[in-house]
Structures are given as C-alpha cells and as structure tokens.
C-alpha positions as CSV (number, residue, x, y, z in Angstrom):
1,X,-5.3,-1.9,-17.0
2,X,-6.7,-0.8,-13.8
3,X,-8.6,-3.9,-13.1
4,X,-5.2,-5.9,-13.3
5,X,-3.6,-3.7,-11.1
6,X,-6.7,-4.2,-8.8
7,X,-6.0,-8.1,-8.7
8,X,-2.1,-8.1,-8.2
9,X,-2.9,-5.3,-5.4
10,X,-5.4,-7.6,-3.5
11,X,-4.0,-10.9,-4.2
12,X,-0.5,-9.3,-2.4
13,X,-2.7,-8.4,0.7
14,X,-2.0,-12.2,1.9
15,X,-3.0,-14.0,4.8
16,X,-1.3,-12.2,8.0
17,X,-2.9,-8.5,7.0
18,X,-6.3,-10.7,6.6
19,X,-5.7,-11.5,10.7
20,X,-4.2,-8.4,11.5
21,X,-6.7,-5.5,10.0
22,X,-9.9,-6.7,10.2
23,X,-11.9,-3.9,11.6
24,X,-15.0,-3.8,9.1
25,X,-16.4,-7.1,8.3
26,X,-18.8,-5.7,5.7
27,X,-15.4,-5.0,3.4
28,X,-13.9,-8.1,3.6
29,X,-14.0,-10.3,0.9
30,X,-15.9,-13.6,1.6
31,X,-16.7,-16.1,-1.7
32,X,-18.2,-18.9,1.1
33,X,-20.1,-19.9,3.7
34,X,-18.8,-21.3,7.0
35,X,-19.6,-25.1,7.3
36,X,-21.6,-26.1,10.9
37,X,-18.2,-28.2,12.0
38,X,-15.8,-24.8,11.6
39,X,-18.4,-22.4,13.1
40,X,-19.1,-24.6,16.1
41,X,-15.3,-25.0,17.0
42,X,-14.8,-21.0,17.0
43,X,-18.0,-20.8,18.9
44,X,-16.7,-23.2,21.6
45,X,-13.4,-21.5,21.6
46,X,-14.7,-18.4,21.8
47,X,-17.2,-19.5,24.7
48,X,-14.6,-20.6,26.6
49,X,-12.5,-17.6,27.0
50,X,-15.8,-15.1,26.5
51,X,-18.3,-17.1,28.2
52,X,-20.9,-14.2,28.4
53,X,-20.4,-13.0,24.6
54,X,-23.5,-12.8,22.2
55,X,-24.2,-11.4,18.7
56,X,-21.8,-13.3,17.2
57,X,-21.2,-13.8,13.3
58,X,-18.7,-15.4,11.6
59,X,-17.0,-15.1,8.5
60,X,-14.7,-16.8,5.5
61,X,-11.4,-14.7,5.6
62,X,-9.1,-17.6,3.8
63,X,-11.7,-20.5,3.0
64,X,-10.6,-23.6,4.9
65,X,-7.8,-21.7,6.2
66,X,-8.2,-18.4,8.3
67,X,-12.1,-16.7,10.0
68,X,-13.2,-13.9,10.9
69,X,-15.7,-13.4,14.3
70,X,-17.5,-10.6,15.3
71,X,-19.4,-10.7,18.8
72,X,-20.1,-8.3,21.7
73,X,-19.1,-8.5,25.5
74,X,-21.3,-6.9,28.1
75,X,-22.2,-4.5,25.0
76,X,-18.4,-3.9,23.9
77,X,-17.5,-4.8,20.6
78,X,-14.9,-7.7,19.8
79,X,-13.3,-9.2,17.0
80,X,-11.1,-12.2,16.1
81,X,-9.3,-14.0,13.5
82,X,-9.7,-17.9,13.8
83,X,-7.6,-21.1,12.4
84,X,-10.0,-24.0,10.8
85,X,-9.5,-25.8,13.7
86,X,-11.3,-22.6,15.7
87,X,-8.0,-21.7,17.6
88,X,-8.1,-17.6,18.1
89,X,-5.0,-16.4,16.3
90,X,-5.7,-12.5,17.4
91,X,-8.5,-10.5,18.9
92,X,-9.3,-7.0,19.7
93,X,-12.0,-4.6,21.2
94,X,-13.2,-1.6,21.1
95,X,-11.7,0.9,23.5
96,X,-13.6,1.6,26.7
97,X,-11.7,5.0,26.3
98,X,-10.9,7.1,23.4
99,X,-7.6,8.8,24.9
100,X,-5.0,7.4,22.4
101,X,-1.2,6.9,23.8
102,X,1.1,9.4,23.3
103,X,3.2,7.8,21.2
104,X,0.2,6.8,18.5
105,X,-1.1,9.9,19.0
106,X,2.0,11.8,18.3
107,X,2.7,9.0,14.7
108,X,-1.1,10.4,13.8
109,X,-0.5,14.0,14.2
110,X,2.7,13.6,12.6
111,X,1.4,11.4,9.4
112,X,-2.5,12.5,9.0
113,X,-2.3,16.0,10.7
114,X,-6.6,17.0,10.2
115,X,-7.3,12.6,10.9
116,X,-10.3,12.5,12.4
117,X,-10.5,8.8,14.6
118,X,-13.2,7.0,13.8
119,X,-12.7,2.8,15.8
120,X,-9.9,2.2,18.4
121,X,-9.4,-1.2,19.2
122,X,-7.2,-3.2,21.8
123,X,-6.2,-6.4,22.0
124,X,-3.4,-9.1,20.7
125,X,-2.1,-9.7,17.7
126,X,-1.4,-13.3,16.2
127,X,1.8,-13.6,18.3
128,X,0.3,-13.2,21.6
129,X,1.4,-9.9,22.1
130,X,-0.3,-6.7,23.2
131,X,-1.5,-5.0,19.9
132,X,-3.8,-1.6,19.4
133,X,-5.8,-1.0,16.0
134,X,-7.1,2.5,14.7
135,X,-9.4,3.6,12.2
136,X,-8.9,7.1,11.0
137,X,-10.4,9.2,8.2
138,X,-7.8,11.3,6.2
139,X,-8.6,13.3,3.2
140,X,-11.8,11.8,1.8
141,X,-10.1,8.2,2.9
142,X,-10.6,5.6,5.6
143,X,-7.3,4.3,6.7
144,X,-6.4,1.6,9.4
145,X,-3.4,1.6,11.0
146,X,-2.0,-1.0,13.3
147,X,0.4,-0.7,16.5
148,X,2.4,-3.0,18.6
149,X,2.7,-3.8,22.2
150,X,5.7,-0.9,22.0
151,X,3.1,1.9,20.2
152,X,5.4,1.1,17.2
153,X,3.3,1.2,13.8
154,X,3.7,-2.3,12.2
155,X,1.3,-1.8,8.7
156,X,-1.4,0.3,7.2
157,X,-4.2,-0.5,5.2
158,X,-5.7,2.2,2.7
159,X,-9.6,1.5,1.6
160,X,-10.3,3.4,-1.6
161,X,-10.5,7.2,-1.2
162,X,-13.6,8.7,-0.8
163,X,-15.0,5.6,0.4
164,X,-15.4,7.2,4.4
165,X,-18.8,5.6,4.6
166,X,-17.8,2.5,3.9
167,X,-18.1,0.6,0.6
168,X,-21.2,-1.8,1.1
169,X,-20.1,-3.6,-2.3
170,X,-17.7,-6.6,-1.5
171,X,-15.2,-6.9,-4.2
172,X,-13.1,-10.5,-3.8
173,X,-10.1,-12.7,-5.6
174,X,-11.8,-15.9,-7.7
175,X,-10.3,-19.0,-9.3
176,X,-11.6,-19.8,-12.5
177,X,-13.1,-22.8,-11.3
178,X,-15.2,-20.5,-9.3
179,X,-16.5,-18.5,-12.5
180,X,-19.9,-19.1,-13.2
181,X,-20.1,-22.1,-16.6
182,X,-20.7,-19.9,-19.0
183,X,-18.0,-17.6,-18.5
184,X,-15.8,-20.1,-18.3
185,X,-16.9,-21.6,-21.5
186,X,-16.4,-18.1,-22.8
187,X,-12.7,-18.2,-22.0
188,X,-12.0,-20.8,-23.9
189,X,-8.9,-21.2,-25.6
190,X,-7.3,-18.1,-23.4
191,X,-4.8,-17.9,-21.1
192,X,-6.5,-17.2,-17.1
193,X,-4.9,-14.7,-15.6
194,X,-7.0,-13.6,-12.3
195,X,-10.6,-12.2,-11.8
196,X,-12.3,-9.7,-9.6
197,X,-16.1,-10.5,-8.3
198,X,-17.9,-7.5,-6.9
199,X,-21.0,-8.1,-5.8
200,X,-23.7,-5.4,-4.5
201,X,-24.5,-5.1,-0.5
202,X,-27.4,-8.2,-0.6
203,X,-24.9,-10.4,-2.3
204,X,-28.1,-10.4,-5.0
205,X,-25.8,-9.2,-8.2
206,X,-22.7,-9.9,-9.4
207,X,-20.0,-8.3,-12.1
208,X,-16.9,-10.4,-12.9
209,X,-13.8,-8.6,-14.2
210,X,-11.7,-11.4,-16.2
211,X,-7.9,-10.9,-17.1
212,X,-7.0,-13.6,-19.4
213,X,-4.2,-13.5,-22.7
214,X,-4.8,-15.2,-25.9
215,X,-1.7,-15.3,-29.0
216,X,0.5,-12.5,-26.8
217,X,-2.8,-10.2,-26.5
218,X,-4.1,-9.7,-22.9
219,X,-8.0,-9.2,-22.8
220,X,-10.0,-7.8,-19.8
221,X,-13.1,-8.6,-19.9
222,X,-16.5,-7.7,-17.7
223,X,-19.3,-9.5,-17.8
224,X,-22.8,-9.1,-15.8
225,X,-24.3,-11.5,-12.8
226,X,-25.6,-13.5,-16.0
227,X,-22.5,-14.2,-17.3
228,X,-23.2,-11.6,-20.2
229,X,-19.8,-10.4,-21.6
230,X,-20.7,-6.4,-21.2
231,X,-17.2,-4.8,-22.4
232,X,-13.6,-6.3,-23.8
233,X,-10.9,-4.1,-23.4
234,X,-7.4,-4.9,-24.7
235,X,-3.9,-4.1,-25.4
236,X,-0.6,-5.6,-26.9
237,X,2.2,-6.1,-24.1
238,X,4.9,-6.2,-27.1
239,X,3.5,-2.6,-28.8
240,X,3.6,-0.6,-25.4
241,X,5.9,2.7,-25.4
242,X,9.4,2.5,-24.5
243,X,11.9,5.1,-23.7
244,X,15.3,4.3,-25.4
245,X,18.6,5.9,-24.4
246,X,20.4,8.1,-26.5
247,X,23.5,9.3,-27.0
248,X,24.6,12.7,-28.5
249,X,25.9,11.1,-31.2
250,X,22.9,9.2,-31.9
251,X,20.8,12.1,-32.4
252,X,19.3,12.9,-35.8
253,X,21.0,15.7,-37.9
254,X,18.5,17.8,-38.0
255,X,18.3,18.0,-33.9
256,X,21.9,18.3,-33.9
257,X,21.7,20.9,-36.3
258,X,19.1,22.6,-34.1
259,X,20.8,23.0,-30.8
260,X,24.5,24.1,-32.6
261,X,22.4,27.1,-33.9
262,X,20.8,27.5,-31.0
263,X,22.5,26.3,-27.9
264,X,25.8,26.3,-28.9
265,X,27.1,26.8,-25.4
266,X,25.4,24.2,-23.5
267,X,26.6,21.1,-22.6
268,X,24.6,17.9,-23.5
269,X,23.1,15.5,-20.3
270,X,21.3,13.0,-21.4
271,X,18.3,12.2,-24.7
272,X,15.4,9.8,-24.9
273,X,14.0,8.4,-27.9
274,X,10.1,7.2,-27.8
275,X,8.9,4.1,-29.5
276,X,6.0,3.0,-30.4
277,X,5.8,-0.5,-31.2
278,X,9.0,-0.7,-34.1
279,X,8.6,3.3,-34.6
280,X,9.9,6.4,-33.5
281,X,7.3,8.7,-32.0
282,X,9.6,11.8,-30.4
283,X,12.9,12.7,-28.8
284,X,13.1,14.0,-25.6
285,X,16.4,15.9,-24.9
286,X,18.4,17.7,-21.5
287,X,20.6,20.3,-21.8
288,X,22.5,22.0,-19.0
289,X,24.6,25.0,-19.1
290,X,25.5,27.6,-15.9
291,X,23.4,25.2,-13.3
292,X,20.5,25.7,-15.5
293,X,18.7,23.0,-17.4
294,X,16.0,22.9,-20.5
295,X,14.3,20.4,-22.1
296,X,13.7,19.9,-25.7
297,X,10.9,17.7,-27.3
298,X,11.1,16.8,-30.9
299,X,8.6,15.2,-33.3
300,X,9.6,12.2,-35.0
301,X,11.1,14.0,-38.3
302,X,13.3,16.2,-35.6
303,X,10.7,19.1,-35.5
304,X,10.7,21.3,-32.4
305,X,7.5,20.4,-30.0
306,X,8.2,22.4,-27.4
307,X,10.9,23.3,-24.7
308,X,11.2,24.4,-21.1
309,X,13.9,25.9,-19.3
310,X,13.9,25.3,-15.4
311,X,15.4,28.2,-12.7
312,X,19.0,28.2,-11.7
313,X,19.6,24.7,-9.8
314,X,21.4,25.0,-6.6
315,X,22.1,21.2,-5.5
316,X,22.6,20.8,-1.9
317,X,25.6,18.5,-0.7
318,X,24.1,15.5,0.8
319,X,26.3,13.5,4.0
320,X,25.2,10.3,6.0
321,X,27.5,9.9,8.7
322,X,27.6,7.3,11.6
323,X,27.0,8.4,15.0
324,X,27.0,7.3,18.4
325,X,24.2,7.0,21.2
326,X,26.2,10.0,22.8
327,X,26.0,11.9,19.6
328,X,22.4,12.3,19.2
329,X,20.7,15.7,20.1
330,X,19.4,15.6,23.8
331,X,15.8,16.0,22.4
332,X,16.1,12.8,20.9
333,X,17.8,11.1,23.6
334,X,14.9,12.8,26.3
335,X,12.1,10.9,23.3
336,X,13.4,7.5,23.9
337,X,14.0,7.4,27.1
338,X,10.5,8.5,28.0
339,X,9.0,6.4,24.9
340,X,11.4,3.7,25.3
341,X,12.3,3.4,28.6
342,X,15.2,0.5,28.3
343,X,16.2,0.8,24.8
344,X,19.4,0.3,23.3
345,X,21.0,1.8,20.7
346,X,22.6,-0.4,18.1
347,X,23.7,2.0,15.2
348,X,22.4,5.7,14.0
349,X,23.4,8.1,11.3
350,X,22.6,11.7,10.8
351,X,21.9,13.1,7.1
352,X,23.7,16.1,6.7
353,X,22.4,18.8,4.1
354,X,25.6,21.7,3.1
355,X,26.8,20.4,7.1
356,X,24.0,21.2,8.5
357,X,21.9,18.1,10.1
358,X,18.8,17.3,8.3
359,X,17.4,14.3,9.9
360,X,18.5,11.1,12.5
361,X,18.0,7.9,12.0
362,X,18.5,5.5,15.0
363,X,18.6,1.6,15.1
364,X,17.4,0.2,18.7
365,X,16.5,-2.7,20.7
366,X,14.2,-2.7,23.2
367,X,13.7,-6.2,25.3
368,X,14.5,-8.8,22.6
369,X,12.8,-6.7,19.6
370,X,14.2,-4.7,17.2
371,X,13.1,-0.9,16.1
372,X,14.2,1.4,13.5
373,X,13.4,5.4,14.0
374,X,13.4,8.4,12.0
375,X,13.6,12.4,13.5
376,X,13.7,14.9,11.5
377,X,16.7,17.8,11.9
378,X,14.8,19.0,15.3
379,X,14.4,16.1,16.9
380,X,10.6,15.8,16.1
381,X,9.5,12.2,15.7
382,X,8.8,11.5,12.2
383,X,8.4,7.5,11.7
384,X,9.1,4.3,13.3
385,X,8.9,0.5,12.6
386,X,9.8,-3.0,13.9
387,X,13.0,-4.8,12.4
C-alpha cells in the first residue's frame, strides 16, 4: 500500500504549501504547459516590479490556478508564486548573506543539531508579510523549513530521505481523464481511486501507479510509459488483521489454565485477540504484578509463543498547572523579551514531573498575531508556532 499512501500524502500538500515552499523547481510536480496569455501576464507583472530581471522560467504549480517563476536580479536568484491572472502572491531571494537570525538559528540547532544549510531565501509570503525560507540537509534528507516575519517556524516540508542531491524524477497527482486511452480502457469496470505519474528528468518516460477497487478488492496497479500493465498488487480491505479486546473472562481455558499454574499471583491488565479475516490467529496478554509487567503470546489453540517480562516500572507523577507571566523562570522571561520585544502573555502552564518542572509552555501575542512556545525544564527554547 505504499503507493496509496504516496497519493493521500501529496494530494494533502494543497495549494498554500505549493506558494509557500517552493525552493526547487525541478521537484515540483508540473502535468502542463503554461499557455502564451498566462506566461505573458506574470512576465508583465513581474517586469514591472523587477524591471531588470532575466532568466526567467515559469511553471504549472495548480493548472489554471496557482505558477511558479524562477528568474535572476543583478545575478541573485528569485522566486515567486503567481495567480492565473499573473498577480505575485509571494516571492523570495536568495540571501545576499548567509548569517541566519538568532532565533532560526537557535529552532535549527535545537531541531536538526549536525543540519548542514544548503538555500536561504528572503522575501514575503502570500499575505504580504516579511517571510524567510531555508533549505537544510539532516540525516541523509533535504528539509525546507519556512519562517515568519517574527522568526517563528510556520511549516516544514520533508523530500524523501536520502534524496540530498535532489530527485531529478518528477513524481505528480493525475485525474483519470489525464491517463493515457489505453490505461483507461484497462480500468474498466473498476472503481478510480487516484494515480501517481513519475516521469524521468527529460520528461521522455513515464510509469503510472493506479489505485482503483473493483467488488470490495482494491488493486494497485503499475503500468510502463506504453500503457503496459507491468505489476497488479492487491489486497482485501474486509480480511485485514484486527486486534479485538478481551476480557479475562473471555480468555480460552487452556490460557487461563496456563497463567493460574504459572502466575498465580499477578494481576490481569488487559488481552488482545488477533483476527484474521473470521479467524483467530493469536492472543496477546499483559500481566502486572509488584510494578512489573510481562507479556504473553499464545497461538491460536492457546499454546505458549513466547513471553517477555519488562524491568520494575517506576511511573513518574505527571502535573500541568496554570501560571502567570510573573511565574515563569527569568531565563524565559530574559528569551522573550529579547526575541519578542512587545509580547504579551495570554496564558502558560508548567508540566510538572514528581514536582519538579519539566517543561513551559507560554501562549503570547505579539502586535495583533498570536504565538504559542515550548521551553524545556531550563528554560532552553524548544519549539514555537503561530496560532
């Protein structure tokens, strides 16, 4: 099922990350061509506010809807995203320095400690508003992450690990109308569910991954740029495993019989039975006794798998309590004030762990934007977001 997951995960991208992290144009997903009409109105509006760019190329983000520019200023790259009607909903360009702010640089150390930065772009995002964009690589993966006008990060976009050098394959949503005729004659009688086109770097070859469901079945199949079905997986929604609750009551005799032998003592928490379509594949059961647990797995006639006991448990008491402005460690208070000269605070609560603080959380407003921020039991930064 991975190329099912693949479509629901790209077809919940949806249009605003589309305008708001774009910093490769060879890995976004383009299925057309930009008509003369569209082209020339982003050209004109991008003339008029960058009358000296050149190098510029232009790109299908949303057809009809949303466009993607690339182009150069006095040898400084730019980017923007464009309506249909060539209005510039955001733009950015690539630093003239690469000291980050303190504040991004501090969410980067704290998040990707190793990152390595790779593109740092300035600019505005669709609402107008001062906006900074940074591409990092962090264990084998290339991540952007963007940042508002208060350094705040506002979303992340993961590309595929391993894929630092870039993927020069395009991989993109399709209709079935946009199928090639023969796979669509193909599907036939089934149920569309989505499709995935990747196509190699020259836009030369093609591979279609269909999802589609026929009589409560759901079929993926893959065919070549000829429309040549290459492989059909499938599987039946209805026969997938389930986990069903047990009681103790509900176990079978023979389990039952099992643990009085041999765990006579030990106090019953909670059981799992398996099923396989309308058939009982194992039992999975928790014991507990002194703070300590094991786990026992049966066969399906009640035979012994195999168990596991874990250590001594020692569960820690876990508080949240509300908290003032005047309550919050001076480190944090020294933090905002410097990062967020201004703000004001509009709730907070501190986690405690056996009493002891474990962590801050602090609920601002800064001009007429909201903020939300985490510290850990320090005081040390850990994450922030806007809302």
């Amino acid at each position: 099922m991975k190329k099912l997951l693949l479509i629901l995960s790209i077809a919940s991208l949806g249009l605003l990350n589309a305008c708001t992290e774009k910093l490769d144009p060879a890995t976004q997903p383009s299925t057309s061509t930009v008509d003369a009409t569209t082209s020339a109105r982003i050209s004109t509006s991008i003339k008029v506010d960058f009358p000296s760019a050149s190098n510029l190329t232009i790109s299908v983000i949303d057809d009809k809807k949303t466009y993607g520019a690339d182009f150069t200023v006095n040898g400084i790259s730019h980017e923007s995203c464009h309506s249909s009607t060539g209005q510039i909903l955001s733009i950015y360009k690539s630093s003239e320095t690469t000291t980050l702010p303190d504040a991004i640089k501090t969410y980067l150390e704290t998040n990707y400690k190793g990152y390595k930065l790779e593109k740092f772009y300035v600019g505005k995002d669709a609402n107008g508003k001062a906006s900074t964009k940074v591409l990092i690589q962090f264990n084998d993966q290339r991540i952007t992450i963007v940042f508002d006008d208060k350094n705040l990060m506002v979303a992340t976009f993961s590309e595929p690990k391993n894929n630092v050098g870039g993927d020069k394959n395009k991989v993109f949503l399709a209709k079935l109308a946009d199928l090639p005729a023969n796979i669509q004659s193909q599907l036939t009688g089934y149920e569309f569910i989505g499709a995935v086109v990747k196509t190699n770097s020259d836009n030369s070859k093609k591979t279609y991954y269909v999802t589609a469901k026929k009589d409560g079945i759901i079929y993926e199949f893959t065919y070549d740029n000829d429309g040549k079905l290459t492989k059909t997986d499938s599987f039946d929604p209805s026969k997938k495993p389930e986990n069903k609750e047990l009681k103790e009551s509900d176990l079978p005799q023979v389990i039952k019989d099992y643990i009085k032998i041999n765990y006579k003592d030990w106090k019953y928490e909670k059981g799992y039975v398996l099923m396989k379509g309308n058939a009982i594949d194992s039992y999975t059961i928790v014991y507990s006794k002194d703070k300590k647990l094991i786990i026992f797995t049966f066969d399906k006639d009640g035979k012994l798998i195999k168990s596991s006991e874990t250590p001594t448990i020692v569960i820690p008491k876990i508080e949240i309590k509300d908290i003032v402005a005047n309550d919050l460690p001076q480190v944090i208070k020294d933090y905002m004030n410097k990062t967020y000269a201004g703000w004001t605070f509009i709730k907070g609560n501190v986690t405690l762990k056996d009493g002891v603080a474990d962590g801050y959380y602090v609920n601002f407003s800064l001009g007429s934007d909201k903020y939300q921020i985490l510290f850990d039991k320090d005081g040390k930064f850990v994450l922030a977001k806007r809302g």
